[in-house]
C-alpha positions as CSV (number, residue, x, y, z in Angstrom):
1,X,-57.6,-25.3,-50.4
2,X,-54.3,-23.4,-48.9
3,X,-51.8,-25.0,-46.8
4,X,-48.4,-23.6,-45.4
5,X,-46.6,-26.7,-46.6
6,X,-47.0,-29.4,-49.5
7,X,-45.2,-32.5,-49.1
8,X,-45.6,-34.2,-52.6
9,X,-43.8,-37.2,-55.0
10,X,-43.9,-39.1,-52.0
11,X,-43.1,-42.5,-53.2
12,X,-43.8,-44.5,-50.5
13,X,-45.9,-42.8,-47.1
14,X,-45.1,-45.5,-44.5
15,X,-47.0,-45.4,-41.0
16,X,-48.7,-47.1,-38.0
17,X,-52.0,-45.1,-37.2
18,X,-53.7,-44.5,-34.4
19,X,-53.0,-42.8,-31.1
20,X,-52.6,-46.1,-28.4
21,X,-49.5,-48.3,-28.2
22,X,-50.5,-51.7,-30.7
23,X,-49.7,-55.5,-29.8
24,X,-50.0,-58.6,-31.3
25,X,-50.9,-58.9,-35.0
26,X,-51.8,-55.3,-34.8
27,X,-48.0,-54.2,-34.3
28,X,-46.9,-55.2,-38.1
29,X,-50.1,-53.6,-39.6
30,X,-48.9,-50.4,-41.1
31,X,-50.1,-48.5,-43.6
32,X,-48.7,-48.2,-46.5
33,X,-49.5,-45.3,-49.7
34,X,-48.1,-44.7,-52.9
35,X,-47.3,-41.5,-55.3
36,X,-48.4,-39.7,-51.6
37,X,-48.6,-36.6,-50.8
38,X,-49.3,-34.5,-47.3
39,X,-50.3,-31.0,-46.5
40,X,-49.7,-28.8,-43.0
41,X,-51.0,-26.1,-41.5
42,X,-50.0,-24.4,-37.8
43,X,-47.6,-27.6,-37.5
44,X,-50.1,-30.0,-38.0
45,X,-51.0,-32.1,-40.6
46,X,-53.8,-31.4,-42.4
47,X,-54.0,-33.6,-45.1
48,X,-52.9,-36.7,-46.2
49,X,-53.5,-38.3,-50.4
50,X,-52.6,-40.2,-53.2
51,X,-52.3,-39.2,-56.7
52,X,-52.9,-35.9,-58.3
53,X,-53.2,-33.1,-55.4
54,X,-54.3,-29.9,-56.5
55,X,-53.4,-27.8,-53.3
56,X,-51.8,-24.5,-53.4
57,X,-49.0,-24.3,-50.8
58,X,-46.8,-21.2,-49.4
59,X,-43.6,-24.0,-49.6
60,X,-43.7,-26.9,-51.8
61,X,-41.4,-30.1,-51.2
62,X,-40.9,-32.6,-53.4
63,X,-39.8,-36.0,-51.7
64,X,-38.1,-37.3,-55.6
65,X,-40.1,-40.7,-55.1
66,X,-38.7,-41.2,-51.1
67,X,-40.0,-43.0,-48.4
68,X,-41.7,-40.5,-45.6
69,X,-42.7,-41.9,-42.4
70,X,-43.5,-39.5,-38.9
71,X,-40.4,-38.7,-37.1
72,X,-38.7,-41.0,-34.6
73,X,-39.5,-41.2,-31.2
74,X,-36.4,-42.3,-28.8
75,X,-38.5,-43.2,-25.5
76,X,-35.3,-44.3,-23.6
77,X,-32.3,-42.3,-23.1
78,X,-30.4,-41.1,-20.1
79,X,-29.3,-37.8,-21.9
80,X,-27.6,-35.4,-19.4
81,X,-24.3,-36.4,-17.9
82,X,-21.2,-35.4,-17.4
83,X,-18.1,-36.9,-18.9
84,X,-17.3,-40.0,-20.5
85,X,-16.5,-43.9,-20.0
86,X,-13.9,-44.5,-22.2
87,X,-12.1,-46.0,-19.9
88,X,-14.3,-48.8,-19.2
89,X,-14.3,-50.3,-22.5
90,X,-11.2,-52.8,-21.5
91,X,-13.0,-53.6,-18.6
92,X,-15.8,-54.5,-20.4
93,X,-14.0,-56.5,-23.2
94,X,-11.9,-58.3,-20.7
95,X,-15.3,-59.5,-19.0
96,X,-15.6,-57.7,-16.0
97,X,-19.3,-57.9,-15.2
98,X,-21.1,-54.5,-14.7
99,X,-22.2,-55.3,-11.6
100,X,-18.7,-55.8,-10.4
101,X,-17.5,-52.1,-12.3
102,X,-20.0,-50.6,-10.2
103,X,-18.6,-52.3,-6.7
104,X,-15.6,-50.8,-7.5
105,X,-16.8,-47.4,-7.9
106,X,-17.5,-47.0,-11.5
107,X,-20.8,-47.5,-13.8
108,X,-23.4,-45.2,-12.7
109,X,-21.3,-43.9,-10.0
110,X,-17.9,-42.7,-12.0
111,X,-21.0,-40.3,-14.0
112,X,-22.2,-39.5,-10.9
113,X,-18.9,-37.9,-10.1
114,X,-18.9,-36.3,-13.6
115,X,-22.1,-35.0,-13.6
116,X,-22.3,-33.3,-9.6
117,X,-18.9,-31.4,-10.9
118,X,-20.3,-29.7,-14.1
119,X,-22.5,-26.5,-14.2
120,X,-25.9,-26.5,-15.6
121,X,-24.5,-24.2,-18.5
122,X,-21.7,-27.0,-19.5
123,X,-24.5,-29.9,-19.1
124,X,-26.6,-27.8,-21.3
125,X,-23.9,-27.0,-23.9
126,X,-23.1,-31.1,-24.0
127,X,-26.5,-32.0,-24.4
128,X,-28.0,-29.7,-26.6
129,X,-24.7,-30.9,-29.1
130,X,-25.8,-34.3,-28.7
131,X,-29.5,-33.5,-29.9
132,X,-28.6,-32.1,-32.6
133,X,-26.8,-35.3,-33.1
134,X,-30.2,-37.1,-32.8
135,X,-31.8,-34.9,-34.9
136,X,-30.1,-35.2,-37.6
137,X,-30.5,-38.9,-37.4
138,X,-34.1,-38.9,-37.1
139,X,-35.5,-38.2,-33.6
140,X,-37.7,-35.8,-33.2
141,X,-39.3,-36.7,-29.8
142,X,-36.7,-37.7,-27.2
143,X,-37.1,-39.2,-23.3
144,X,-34.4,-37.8,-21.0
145,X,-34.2,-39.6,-17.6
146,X,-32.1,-37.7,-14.3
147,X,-30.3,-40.2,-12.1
148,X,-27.0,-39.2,-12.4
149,X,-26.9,-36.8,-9.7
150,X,-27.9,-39.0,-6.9
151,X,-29.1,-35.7,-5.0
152,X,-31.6,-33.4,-4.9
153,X,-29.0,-30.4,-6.2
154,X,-27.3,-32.5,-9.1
155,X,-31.2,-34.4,-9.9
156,X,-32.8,-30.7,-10.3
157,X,-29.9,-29.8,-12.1
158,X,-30.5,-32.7,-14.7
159,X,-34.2,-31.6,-15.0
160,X,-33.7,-28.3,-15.4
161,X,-31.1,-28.6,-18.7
162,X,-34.0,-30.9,-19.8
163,X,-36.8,-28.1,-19.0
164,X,-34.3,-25.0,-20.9
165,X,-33.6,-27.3,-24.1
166,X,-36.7,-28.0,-24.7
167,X,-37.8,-24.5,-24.8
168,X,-34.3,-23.6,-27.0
169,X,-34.3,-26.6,-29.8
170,X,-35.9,-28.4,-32.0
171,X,-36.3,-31.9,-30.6
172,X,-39.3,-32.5,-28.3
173,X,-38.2,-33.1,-24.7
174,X,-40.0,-35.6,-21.7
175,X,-38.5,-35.7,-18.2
176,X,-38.2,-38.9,-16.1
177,X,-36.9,-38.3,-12.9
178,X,-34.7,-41.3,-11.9
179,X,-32.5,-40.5,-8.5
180,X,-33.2,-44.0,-8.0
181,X,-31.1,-45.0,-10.4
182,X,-28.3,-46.3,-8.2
183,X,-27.4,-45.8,-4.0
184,X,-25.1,-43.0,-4.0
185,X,-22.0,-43.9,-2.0
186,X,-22.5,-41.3,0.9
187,X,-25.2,-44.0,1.8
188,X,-23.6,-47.1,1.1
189,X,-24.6,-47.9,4.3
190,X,-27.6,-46.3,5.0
191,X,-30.2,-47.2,1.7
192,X,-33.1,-46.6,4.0
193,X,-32.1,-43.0,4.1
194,X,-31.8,-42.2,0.8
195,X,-34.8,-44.1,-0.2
196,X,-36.7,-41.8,2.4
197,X,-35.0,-38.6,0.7
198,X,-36.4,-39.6,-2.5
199,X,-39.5,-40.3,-1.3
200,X,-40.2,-37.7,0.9
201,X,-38.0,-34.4,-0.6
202,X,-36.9,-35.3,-3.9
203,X,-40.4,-36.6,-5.7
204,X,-42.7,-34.0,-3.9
205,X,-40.2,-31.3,-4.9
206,X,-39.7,-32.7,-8.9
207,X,-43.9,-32.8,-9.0
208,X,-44.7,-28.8,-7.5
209,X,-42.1,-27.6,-9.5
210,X,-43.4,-30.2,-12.8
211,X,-39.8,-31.1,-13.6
212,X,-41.3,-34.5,-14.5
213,X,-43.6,-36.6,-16.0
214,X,-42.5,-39.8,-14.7
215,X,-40.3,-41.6,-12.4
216,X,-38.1,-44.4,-12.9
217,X,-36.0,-47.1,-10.7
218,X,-33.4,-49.4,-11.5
219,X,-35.5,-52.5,-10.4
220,X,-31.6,-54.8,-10.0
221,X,-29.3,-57.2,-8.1
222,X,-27.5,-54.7,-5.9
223,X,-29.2,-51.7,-6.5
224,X,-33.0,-51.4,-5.8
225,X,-35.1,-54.4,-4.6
226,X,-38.9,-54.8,-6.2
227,X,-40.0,-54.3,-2.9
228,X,-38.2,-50.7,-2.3
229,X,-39.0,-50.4,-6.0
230,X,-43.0,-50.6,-5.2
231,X,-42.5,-48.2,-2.8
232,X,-40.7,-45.3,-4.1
233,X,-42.7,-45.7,-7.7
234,X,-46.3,-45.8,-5.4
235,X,-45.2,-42.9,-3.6
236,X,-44.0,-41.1,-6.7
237,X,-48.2,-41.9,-8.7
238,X,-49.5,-40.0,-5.5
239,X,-47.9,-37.2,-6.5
240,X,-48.6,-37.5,-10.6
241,X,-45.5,-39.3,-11.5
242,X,-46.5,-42.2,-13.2
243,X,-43.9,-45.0,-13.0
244,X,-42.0,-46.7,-15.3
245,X,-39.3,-49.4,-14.7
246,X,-36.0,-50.3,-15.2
247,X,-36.7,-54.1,-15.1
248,X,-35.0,-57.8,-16.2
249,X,-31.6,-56.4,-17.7
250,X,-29.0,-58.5,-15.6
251,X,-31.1,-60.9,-13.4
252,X,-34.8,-61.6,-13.5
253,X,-35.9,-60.6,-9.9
254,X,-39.5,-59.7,-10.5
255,X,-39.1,-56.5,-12.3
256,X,-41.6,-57.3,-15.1
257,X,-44.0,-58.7,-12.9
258,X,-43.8,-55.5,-10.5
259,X,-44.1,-53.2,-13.6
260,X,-47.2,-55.1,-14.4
261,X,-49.1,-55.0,-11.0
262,X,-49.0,-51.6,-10.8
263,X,-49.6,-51.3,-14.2
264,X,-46.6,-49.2,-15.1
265,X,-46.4,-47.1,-17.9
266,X,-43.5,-49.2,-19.2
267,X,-41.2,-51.6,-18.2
268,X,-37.3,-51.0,-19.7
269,X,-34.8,-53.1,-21.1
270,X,-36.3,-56.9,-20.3
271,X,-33.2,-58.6,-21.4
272,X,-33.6,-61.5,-19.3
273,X,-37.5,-61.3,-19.0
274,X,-39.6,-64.7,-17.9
275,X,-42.7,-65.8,-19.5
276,X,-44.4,-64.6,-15.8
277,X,-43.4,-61.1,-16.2
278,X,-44.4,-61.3,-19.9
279,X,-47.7,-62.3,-18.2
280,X,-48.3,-59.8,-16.3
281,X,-46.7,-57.0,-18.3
282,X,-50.0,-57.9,-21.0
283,X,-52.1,-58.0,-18.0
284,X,-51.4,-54.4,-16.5
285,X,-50.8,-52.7,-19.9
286,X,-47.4,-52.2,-19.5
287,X,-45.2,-51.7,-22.7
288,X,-42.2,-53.4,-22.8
289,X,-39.2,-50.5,-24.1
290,X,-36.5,-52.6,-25.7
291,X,-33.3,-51.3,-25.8
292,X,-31.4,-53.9,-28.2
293,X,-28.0,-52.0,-28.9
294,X,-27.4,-52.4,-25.2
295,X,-27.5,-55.7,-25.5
296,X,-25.3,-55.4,-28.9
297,X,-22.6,-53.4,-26.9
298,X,-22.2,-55.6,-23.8
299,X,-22.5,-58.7,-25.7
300,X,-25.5,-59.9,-23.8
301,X,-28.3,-62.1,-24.9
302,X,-31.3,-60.1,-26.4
303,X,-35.0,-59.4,-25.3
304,X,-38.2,-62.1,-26.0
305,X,-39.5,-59.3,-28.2
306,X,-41.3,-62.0,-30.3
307,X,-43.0,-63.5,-27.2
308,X,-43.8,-60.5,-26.0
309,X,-45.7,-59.1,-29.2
310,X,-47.5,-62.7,-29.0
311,X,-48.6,-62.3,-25.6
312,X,-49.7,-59.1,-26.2
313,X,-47.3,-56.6,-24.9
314,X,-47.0,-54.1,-27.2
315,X,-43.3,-53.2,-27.9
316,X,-41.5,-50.2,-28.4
317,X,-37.8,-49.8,-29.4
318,X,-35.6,-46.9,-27.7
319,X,-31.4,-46.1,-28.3
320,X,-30.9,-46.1,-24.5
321,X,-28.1,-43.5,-25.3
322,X,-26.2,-43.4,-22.1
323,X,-22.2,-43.2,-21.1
324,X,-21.9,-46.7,-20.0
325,X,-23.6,-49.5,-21.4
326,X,-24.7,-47.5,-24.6
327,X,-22.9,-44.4,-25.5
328,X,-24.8,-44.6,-29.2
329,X,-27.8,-41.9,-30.0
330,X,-28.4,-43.3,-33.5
331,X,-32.0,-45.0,-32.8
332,X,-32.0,-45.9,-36.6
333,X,-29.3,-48.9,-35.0
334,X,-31.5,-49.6,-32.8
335,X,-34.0,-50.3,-35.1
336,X,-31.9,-52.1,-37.5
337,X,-30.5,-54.6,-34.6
338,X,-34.2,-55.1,-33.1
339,X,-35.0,-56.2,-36.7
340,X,-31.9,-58.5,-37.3
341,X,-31.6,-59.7,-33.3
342,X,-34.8,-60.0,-32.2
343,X,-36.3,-61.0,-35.7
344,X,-39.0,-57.9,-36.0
345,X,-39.8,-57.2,-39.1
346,X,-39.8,-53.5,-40.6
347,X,-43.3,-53.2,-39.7
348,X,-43.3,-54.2,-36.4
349,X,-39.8,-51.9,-35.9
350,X,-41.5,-49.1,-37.6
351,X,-44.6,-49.2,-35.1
352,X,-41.6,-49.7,-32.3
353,X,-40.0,-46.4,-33.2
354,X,-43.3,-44.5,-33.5
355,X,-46.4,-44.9,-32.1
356,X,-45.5,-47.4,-29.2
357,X,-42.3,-45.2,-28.6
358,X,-44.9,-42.3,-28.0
359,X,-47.2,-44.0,-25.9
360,X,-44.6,-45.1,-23.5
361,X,-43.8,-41.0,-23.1
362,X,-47.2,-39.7,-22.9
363,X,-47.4,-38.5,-26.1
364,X,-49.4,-41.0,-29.0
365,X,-51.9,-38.6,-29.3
366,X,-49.9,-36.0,-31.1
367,X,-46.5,-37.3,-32.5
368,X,-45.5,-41.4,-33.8
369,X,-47.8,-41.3,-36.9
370,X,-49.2,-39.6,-40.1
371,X,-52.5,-38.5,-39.6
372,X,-54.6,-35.6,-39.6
373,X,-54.9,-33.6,-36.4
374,X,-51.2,-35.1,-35.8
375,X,-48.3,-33.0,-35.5
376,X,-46.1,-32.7,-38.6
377,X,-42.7,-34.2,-37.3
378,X,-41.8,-36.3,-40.8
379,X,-39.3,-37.7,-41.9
380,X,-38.1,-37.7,-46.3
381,X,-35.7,-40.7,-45.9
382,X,-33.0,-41.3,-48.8
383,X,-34.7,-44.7,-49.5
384,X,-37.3,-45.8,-52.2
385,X,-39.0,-48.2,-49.4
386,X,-39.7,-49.0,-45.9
387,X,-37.3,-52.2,-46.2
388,X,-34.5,-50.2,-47.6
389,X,-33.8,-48.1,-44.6
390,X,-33.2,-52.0,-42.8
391,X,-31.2,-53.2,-45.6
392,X,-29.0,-50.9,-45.5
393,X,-28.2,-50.9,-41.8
394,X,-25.6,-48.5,-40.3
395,X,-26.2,-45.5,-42.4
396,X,-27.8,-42.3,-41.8
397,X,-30.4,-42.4,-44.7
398,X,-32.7,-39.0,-43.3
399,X,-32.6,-36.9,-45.6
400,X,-35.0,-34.2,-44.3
401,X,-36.2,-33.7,-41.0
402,X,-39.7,-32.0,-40.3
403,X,-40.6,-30.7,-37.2
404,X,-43.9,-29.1,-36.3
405,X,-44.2,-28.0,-39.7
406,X,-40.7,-26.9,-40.1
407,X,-37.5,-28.1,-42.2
408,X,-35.2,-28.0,-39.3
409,X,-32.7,-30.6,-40.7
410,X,-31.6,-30.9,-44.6
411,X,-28.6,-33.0,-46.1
């Protein structure tokens, strides 16, 4: 047997199988293999042992004893933008409630600004820094969301840095076009109207052209209602967008239950989610994408997560890397404040940050675990065990990053 690449001395090969989102009991069942070793060929794995391997390999890695697990999967992020929010950090520590940031003209809207004024090439040129931020951290597979452009020009400008870097890099790109992210203020005063663009320009435009693969809304007090939120996310499944939603982060006004009925994809952030939109979240199949260092940065509470794996509802974990409420891309925080705040153990986080993060993009049946037919995005850590890389939260502890086959990351 011949294979292009020999992973071997792997000390402990950590990963949640399959190629559907787990729940329940099933969420924390990993599996777990010692003195490991895996093979690839044409960026795929193609097999995975214990023990002695007897395998001839064009390359040859030897993990030193290292955990290996498949490479992260960051199913939440709002990645192109123009600009900064610096300046809203006082605000923020002084109390001032988003809600009220926006109202005056900030939040959402101060990127909004940001982003219509910068060229595709400078929005390419940021971003395409900022993945190779991620990368080096860990994420191989990355959700990008528009809805800073509030337009059809500045929304097709979003998806279209999205569409060139992921033919141009490494990291593994899925659009989520989200102009309903906020009213822009041109129609402050006239929602109905932009709610009709979106419908009727912006989603039939985004699905010809494939700029997508799903859209999103902002399901909130003071920005979309669930009732406007049915209809533009309806609209967009005609067209092949399949929804996801933006549901329970400041005030529970029937996000989770909406994402639910319509059996959404997924259902985002939850912070404030009731046992009835738990309810019907496990009903429609929805899974719940927890965002937990937004809730770390704005000092809110945190997500049911543990009520929400009980009821069912499987539960992935995402960075939510954004300007405003969560200018971090590090998802390996994210995982290590899911574990400490919402009490998951490294199982259950692992499974979070893999498999269920792939399902809630589309793409479990080729990226979130180690398995044969799966493509080879691994990860060598610089940790003996699975429960090291959570011990030893706030450190980068990748040491090698595999994508498709390929080393394209090496400390």
């Amino acid at each position: 047997m011949k294979a292009e690449l020999l992973i071997k001395n792997i000390g402990m090969l950590a990963t949640a199988t399959g190629s559907a989102a787990k729940a329940g009991n099933e969420q924390g069942e990993i599996t777990i293999l010692k003195d490991a070793w895996v093979t690839v060929n044409d960026g795929n794995i193609a097999a995975v042992g214990t023990g002695e391997v007897a395998v001839e390999a064009d390359k040859v890695i030897d993990a030193k004893g290292q955990l290996v697990t498949a490479g992260l999967v960051d199913a939440h992020t709002h990645l192109v933008f123009g600009g900064w929010r610096a300046d809203e950090l006082a605000l923020k520590l002084h109390g001032v409630p988003y809600l009220d940031i926006l109202a005056q003209g900030g939040g959402i809207l101060s990127t909004v600004r940001s982003t219509r004024a910068a060229s595709e090439d400078e929005l390419c040129e940021k971003t395409a820094a900022v993945l190779d931020e991620m990368l080096s951290l860990g994420t191989t597979t990355c959700e990008a969301k528009s809805g800073y452009g509030l337009n059809m020009e500045t929304e097709l400008k979003q998806l279209n840095v999205v569409k060139r870097l992921n033919e141009s890099q490494p990291v593994e790109l899925v659009s989520t076009f989200m102009a309903a992210h906020a009213v822009p203020q041109e129609y402050k005063e006239n929602r109905e109207e932009y709610i009709r663009q979106i419908i009727e320009e912006m989603i039939p435009y985004v699905a010809e052209h494939k700029l997508a693969k799903y859209c999103d809304i902002f399901c909130e007090t003071g920005v979309f209602t669930p009732e406007e939120s049915r209809k533009i996310l309806l609209a967009a499944r005609q067209y092949g967008l399949e929804p996801k939603i933006h549901a329970d982060e400041i005030d529970p006004i029937g996000g989770s239950q909406l994402a639910g009925e319509i059996s959404a994809v997924s259902a985002e952030h939850l912070i404030v989610c009731p046992p009835e939109g738990i309810e019907s979240m496990a009903k429609g199949g929805t899974i719940a994408c927890l965002l937990p260092a937004t809730s770390f940065y704005l000092g809110a509470t945190f997500a049911p997560a543990k009520d929400m794996i009980a009821a069912g509802v499987p539960v992935a974990v995402a960075s939510d890397f954004n300007p405003g409420s969560t200018p971090n891309l590090n998802l390996q925080l994210a995982m290590n404040i899911a574990c400490f705040k919402y009490r998951l153990t490294p199982e259950q986080v692992l499974t979070a940050a893999t498999l269920n993060a792939a399902a809630a993009i589309g793409c479990a049946d080729k990226v979130g675990t180690i398995e044969v037919g799966k493509q080879a995005d691994l990860l060598i850590w610089n940790a003996p065990s699975l429960n090291y890389i959570f011990y030893r939260y706030g450190n980068n502890l990748v040491d090698t990053v595999i994508k498709k086959g390929e080393v394209v990351k090496s400390k």
